[in-house]
BAKOLMAR-145584 format. One record per atom (N, C-alpha, C, O): residue number from 1; residue in three letters; x, y, z. Coordinates in Angstrom, 2 decimals, decimal comma. Each point is the difference from the previous one (the first is absolute). Last residue first. Layout:
% BAKOLMAR-145584
- NUM; Ala; X; Y; Z
...
% end
This chain:
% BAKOLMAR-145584
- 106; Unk; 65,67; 75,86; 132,11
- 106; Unk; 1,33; -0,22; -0,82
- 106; Unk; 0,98; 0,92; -0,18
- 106; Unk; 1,00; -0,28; -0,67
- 105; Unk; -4,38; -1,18; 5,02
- 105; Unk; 0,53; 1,28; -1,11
- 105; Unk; 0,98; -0,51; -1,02
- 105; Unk; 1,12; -0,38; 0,32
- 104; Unk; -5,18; -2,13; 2,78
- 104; Unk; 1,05; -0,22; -0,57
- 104; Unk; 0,40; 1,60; -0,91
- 104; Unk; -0,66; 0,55; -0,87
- 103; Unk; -3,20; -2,52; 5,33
- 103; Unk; 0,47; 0,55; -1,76
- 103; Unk; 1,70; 0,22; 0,20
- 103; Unk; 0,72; 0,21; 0,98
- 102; Unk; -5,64; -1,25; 2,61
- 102; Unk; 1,81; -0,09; -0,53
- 102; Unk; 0,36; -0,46; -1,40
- 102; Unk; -0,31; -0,96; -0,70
- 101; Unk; -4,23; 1,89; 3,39
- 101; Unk; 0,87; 1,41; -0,39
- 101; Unk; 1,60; -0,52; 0,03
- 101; Unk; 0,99; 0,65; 0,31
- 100; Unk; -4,76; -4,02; -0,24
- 100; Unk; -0,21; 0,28; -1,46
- 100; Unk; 1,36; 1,80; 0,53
- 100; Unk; 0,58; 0,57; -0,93
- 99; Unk; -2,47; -2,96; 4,49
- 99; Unk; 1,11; -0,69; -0,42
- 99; Unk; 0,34; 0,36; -1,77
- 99; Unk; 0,97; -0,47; -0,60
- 98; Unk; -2,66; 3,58; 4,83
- 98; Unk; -0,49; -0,91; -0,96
- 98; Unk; 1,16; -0,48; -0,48
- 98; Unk; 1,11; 0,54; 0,04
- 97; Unk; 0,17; 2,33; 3,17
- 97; Unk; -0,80; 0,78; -0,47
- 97; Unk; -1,49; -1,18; -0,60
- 97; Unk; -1,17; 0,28; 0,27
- 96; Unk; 5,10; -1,06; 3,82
- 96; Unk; -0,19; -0,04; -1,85
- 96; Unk; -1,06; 0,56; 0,14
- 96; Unk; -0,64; 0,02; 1,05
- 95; Unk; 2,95; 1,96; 2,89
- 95; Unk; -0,64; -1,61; -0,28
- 95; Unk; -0,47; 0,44; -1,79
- 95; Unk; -0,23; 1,02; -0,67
- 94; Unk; 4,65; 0,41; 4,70
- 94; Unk; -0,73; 0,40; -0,83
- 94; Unk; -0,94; -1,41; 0,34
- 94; Unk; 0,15; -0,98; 0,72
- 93; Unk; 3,34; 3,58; 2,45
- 93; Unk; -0,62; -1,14; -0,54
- 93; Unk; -1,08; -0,09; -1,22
- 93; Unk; -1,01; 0,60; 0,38
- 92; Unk; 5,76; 1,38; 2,16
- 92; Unk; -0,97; 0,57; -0,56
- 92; Unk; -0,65; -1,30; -0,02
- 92; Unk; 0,66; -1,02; 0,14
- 91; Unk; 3,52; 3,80; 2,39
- 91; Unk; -0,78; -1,46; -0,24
- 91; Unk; -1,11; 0,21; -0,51
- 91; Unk; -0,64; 0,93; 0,49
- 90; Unk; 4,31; 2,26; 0,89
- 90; Unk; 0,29; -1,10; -1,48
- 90; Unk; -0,42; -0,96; -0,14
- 90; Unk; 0,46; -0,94; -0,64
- 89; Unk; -3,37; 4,70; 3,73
- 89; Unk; 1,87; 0,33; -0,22
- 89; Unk; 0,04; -1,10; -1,51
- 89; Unk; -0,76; 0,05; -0,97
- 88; Unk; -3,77; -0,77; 1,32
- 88; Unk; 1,14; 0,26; 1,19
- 88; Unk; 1,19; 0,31; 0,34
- 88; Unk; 0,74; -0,85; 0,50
- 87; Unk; -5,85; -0,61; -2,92
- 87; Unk; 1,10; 0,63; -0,39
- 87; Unk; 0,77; 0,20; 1,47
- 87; Unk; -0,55; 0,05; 1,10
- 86; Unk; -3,70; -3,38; -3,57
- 86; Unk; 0,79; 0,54; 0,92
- 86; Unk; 0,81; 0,99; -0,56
- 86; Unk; 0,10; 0,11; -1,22
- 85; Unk; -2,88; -1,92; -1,72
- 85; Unk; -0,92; -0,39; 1,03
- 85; Unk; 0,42; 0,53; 1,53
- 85; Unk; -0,79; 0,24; 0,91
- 84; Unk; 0,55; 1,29; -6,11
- 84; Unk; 0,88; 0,20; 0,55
- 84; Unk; -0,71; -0,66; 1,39
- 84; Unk; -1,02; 0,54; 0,42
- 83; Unk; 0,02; -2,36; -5,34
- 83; Unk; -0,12; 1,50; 0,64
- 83; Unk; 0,55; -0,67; 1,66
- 83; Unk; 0,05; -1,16; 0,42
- 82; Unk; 1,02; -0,04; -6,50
- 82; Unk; -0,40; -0,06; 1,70
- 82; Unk; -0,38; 1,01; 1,06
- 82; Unk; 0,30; 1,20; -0,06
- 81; Unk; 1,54; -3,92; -5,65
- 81; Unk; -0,82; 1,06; 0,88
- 81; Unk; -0,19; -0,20; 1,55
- 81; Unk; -0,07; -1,12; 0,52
- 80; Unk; 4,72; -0,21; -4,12
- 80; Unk; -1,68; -0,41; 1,16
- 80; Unk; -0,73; 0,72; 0,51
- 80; Unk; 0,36; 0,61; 1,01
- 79; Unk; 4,02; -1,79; -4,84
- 79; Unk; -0,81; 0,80; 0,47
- 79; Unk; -1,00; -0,44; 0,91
- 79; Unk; -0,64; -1,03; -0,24
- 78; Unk; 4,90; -0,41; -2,51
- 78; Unk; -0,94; -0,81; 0,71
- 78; Unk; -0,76; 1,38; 0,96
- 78; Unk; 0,51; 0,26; 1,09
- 77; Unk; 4,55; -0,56; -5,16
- 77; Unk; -1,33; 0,56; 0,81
- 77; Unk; -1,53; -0,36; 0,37
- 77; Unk; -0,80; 0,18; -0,92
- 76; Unk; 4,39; -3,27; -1,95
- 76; Unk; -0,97; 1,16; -0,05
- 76; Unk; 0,05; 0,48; 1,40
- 76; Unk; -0,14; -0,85; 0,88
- 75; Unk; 3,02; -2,80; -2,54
- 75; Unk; 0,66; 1,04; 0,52
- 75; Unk; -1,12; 0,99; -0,07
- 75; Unk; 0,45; 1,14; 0,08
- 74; Unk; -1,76; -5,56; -0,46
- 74; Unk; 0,42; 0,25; -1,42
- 74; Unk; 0,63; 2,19; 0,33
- 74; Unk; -0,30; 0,98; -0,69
- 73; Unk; -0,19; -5,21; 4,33
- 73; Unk; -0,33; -0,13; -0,94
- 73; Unk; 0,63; 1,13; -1,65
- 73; Unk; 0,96; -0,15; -0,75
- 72; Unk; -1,32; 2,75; 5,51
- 72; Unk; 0,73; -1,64; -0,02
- 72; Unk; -0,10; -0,26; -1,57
- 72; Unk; 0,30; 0,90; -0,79
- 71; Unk; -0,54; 3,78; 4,48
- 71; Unk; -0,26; -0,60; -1,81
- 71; Unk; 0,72; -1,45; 0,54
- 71; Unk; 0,89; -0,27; 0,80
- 70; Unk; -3,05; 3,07; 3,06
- 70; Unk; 0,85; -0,46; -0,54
- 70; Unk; 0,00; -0,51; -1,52
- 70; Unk; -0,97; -0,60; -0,48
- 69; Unk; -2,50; 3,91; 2,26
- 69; Unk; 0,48; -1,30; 0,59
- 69; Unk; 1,16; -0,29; -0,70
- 69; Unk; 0,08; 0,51; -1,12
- 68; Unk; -3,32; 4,35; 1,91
- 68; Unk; 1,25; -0,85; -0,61
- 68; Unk; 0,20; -0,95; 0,58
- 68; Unk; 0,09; 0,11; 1,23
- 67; Unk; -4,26; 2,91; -0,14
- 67; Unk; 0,96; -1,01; 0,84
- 67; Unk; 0,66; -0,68; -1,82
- 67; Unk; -0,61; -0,71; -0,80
- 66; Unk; -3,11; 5,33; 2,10
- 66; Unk; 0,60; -1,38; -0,95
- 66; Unk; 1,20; -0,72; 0,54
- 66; Unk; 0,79; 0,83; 0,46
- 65; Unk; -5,54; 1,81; 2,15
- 65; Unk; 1,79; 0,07; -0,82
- 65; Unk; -0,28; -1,35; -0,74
- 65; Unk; -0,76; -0,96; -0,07
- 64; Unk; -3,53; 3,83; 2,94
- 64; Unk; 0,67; -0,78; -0,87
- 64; Unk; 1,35; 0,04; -0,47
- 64; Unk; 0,35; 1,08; -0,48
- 63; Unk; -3,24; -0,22; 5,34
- 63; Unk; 0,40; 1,00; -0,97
- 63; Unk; 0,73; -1,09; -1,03
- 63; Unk; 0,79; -0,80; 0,50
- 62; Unk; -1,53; 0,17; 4,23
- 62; Unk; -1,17; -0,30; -0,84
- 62; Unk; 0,20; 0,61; -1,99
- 62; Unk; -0,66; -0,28; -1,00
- 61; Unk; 3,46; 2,09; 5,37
- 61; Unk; -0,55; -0,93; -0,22
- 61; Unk; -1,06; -0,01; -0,93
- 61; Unk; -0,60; 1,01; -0,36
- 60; Unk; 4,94; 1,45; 0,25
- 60; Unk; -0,56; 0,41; 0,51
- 60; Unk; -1,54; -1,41; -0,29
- 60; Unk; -0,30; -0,33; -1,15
- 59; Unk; 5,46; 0,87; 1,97
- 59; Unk; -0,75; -0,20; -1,11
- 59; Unk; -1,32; 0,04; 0,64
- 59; Unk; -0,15; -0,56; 1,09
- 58; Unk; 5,48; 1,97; 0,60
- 58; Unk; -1,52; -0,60; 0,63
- 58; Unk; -1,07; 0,31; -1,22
- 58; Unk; -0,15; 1,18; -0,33
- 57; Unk; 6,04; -1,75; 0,47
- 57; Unk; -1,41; 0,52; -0,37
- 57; Unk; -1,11; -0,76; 0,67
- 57; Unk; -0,14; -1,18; 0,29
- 56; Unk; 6,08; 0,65; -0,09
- 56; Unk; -1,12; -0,07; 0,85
- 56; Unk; -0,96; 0,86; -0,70
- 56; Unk; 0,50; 1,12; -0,06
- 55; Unk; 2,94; -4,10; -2,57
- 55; Unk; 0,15; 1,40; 0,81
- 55; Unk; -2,05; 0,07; 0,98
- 55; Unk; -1,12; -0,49; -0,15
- 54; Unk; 2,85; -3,72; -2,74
- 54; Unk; 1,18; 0,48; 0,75
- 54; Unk; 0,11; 1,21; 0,55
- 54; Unk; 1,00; 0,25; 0,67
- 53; Unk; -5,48; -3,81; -0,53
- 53; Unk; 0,79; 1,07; -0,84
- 53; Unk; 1,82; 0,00; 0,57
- 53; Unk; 0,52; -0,50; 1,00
- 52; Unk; -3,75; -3,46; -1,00
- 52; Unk; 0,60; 0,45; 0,97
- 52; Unk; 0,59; 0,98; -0,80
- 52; Unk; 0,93; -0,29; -0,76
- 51; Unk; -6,18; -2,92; 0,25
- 51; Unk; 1,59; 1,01; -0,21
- 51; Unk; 0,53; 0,70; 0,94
- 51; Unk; -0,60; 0,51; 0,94
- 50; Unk; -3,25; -4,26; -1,81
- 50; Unk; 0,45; 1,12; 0,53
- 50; Unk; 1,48; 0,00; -0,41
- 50; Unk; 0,92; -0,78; -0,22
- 49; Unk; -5,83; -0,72; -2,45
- 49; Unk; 1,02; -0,26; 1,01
- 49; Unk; 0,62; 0,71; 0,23
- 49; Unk; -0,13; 1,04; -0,64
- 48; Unk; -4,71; -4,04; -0,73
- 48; Unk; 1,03; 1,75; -0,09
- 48; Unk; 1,36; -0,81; 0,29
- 48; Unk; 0,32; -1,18; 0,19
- 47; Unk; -4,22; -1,50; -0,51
- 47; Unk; -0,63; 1,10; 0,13
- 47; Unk; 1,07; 1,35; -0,55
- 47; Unk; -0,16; 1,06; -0,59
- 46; Unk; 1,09; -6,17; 1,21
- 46; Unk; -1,12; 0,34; -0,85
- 46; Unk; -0,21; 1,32; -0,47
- 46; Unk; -0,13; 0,28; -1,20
- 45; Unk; 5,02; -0,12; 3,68
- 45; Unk; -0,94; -1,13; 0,06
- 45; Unk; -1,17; 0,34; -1,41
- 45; Unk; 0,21; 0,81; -0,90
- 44; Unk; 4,88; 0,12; 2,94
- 44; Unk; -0,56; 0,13; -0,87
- 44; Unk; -1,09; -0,73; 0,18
- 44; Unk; 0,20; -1,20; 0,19
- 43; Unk; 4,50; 4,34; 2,06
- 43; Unk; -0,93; -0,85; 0,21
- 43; Unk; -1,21; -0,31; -1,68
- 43; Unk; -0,01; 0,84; -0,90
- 42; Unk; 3,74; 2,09; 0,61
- 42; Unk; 0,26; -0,31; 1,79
- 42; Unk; -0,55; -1,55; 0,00
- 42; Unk; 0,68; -1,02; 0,04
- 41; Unk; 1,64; 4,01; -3,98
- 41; Unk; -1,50; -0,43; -0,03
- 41; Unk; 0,39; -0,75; 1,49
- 41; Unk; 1,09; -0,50; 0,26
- 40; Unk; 1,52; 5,04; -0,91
- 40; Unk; -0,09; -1,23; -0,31
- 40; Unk; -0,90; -0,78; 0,13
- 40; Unk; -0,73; 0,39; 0,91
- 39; Unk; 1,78; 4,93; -2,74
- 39; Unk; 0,23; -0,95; 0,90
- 39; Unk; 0,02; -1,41; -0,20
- 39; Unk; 0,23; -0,46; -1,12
- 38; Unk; -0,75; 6,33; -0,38
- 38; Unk; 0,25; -1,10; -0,54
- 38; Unk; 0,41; -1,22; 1,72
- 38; Unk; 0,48; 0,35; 1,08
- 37; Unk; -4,00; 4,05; -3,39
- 37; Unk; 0,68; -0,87; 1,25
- 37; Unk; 0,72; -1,30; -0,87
- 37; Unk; -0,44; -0,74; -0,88
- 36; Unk; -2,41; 5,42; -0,85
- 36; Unk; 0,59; -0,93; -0,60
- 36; Unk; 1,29; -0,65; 1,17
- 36; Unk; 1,16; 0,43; 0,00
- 35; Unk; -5,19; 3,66; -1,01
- 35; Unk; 1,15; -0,73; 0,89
- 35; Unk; 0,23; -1,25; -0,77
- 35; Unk; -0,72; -0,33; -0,94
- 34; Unk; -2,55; 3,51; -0,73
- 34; Unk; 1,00; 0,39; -0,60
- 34; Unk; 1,17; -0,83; 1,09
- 34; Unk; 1,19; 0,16; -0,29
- 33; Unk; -5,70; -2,30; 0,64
- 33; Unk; -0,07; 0,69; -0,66
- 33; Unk; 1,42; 0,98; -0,80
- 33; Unk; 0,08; -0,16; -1,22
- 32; Unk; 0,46; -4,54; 3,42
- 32; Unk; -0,79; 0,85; 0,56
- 32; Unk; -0,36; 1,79; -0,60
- 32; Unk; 0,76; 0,83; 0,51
- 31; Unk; 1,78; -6,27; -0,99
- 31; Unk; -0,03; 1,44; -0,65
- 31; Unk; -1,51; 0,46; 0,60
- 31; Unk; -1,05; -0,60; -0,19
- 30; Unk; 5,57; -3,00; 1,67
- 30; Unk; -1,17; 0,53; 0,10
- 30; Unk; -0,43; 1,49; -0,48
- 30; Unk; 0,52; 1,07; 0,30
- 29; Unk; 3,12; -5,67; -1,15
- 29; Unk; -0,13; 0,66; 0,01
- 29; Unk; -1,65; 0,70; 0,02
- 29; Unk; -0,87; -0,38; -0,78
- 28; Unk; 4,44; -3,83; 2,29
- 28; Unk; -1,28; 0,61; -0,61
- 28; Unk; 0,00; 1,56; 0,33
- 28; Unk; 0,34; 0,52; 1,06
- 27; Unk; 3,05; -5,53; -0,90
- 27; Unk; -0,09; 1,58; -0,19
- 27; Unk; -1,71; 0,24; -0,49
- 27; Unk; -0,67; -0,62; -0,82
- 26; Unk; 3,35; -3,58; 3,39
- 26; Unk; -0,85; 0,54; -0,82
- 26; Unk; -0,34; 0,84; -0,19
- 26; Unk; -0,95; 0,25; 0,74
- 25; Unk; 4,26; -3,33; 2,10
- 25; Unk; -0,28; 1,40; -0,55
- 25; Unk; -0,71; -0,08; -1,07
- 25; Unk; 0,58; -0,55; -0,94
- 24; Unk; -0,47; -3,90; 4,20
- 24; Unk; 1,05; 1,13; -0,61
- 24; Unk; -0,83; 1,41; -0,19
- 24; Unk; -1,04; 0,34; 0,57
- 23; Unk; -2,78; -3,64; 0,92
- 23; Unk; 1,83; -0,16; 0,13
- 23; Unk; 0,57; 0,51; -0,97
- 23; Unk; -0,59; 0,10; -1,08
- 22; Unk; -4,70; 0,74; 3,12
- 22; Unk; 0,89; -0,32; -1,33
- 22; Unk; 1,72; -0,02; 0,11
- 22; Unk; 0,71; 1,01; 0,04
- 21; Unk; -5,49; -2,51; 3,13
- 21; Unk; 0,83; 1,03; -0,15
- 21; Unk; 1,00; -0,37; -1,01
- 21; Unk; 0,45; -1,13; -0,15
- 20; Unk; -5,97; 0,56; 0,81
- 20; Unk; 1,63; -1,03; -0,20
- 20; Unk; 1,24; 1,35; -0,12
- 20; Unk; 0,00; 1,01; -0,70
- 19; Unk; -6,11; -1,48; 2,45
- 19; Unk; 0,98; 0,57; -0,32
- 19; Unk; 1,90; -0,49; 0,20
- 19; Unk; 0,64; -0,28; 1,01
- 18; Unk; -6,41; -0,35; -1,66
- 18; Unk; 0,98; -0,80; 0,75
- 18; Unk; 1,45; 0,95; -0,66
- 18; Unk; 0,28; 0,06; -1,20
- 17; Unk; -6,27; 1,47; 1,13
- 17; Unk; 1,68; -0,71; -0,80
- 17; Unk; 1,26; -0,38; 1,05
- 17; Unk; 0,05; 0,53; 1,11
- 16; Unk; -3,44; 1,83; 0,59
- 16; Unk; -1,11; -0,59; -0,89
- 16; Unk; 0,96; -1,21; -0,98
- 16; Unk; -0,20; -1,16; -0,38
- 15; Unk; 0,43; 2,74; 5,51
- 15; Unk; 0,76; 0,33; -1,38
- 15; Unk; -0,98; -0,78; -0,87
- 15; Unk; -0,69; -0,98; 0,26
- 14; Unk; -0,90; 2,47; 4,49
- 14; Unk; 0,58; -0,92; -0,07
- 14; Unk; 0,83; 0,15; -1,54
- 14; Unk; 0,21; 1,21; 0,08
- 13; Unk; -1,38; 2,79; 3,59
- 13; Unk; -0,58; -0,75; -1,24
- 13; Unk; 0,46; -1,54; -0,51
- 13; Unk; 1,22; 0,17; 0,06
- 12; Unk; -0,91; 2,88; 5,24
- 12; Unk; 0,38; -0,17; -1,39
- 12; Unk; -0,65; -1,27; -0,97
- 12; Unk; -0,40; -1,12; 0,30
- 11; Unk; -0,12; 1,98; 4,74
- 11; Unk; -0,91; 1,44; -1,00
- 11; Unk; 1,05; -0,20; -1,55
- 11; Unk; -0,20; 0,82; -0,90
- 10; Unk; 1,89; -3,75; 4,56
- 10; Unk; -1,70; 0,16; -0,15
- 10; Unk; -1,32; 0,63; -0,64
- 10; Unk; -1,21; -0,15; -0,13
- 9; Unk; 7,26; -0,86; -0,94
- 9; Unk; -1,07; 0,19; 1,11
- 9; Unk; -1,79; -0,21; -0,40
- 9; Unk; -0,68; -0,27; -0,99
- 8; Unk; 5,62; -1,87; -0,62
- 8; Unk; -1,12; 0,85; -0,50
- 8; Unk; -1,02; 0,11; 1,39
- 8; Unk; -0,56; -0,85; 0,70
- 7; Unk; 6,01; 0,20; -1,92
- 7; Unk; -1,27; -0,67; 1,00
- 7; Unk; -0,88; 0,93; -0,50
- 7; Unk; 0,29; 1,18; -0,24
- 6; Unk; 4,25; -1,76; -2,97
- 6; Unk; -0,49; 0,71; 1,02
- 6; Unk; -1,68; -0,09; 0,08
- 6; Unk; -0,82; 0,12; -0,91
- 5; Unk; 3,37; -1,68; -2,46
- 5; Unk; -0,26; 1,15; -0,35
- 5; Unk; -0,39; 0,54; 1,29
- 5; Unk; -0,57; 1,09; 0,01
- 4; Unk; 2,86; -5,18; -2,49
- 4; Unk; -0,57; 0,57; 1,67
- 4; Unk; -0,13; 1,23; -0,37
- 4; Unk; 0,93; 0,51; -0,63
- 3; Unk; 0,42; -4,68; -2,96
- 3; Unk; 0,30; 1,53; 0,49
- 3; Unk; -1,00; 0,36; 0,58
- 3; Unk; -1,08; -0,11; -0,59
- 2; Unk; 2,56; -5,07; -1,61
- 2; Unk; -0,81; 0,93; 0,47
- 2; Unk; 0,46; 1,67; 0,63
- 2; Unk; 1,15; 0,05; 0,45
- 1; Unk; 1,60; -3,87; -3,65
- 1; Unk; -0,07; 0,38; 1,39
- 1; Unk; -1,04; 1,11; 0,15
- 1; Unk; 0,30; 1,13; -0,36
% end
């Protein structure tokens, strides 16, 4: 089932990526130099994606974090580079860094 993201006006950008919203709970966690947000993966496309913190911070744009993804597969830690595309009370949006900044912590 497609997801509406709301009428795009005349002065807005078209999406470079198609964006899928993610069902159930998916925990992610956001590291921002000594902060550390915990929340849920919202949305996911090519480029990035957004998050729904559980406490309200404003991240300051453009600026690089690390995004925790859910462990699946072999229970590792899933790391992602990114920089900060939105921030908003508990809505954030990030975009990948390169596809080479996701790594594995053993």
């Amino acid at each position: 089932m497609p997801v509406k993201f709301g009428p795009q006006s005349a002065h807005s950008i078209p999406r470079k990526h198609r964006r899928t919203q993610v069902p159930g709970v998916q925990p992610v966690t956001i590291y921002y130099r000594r902060v550390k947000l915990h929340g849920c993966l919202h949305d996911i496309a090519g480029g990035g994606l957004g998050v729904v913190s559980l406490a309200e911070y404003t991240l300051p744009i453009g600026k690089r974090v690390f995004l925790q993804l859910p462990e699946y597969l072999d229970s590792v830690p899933l790391f992602v580079d990114a920089t900060i595309q939105h921030s908003a009370g508990t809505r954030h949006g990030f975009r990948f860094v390169e596809e080479a900044s996701i790594f594995q912590v053993a």
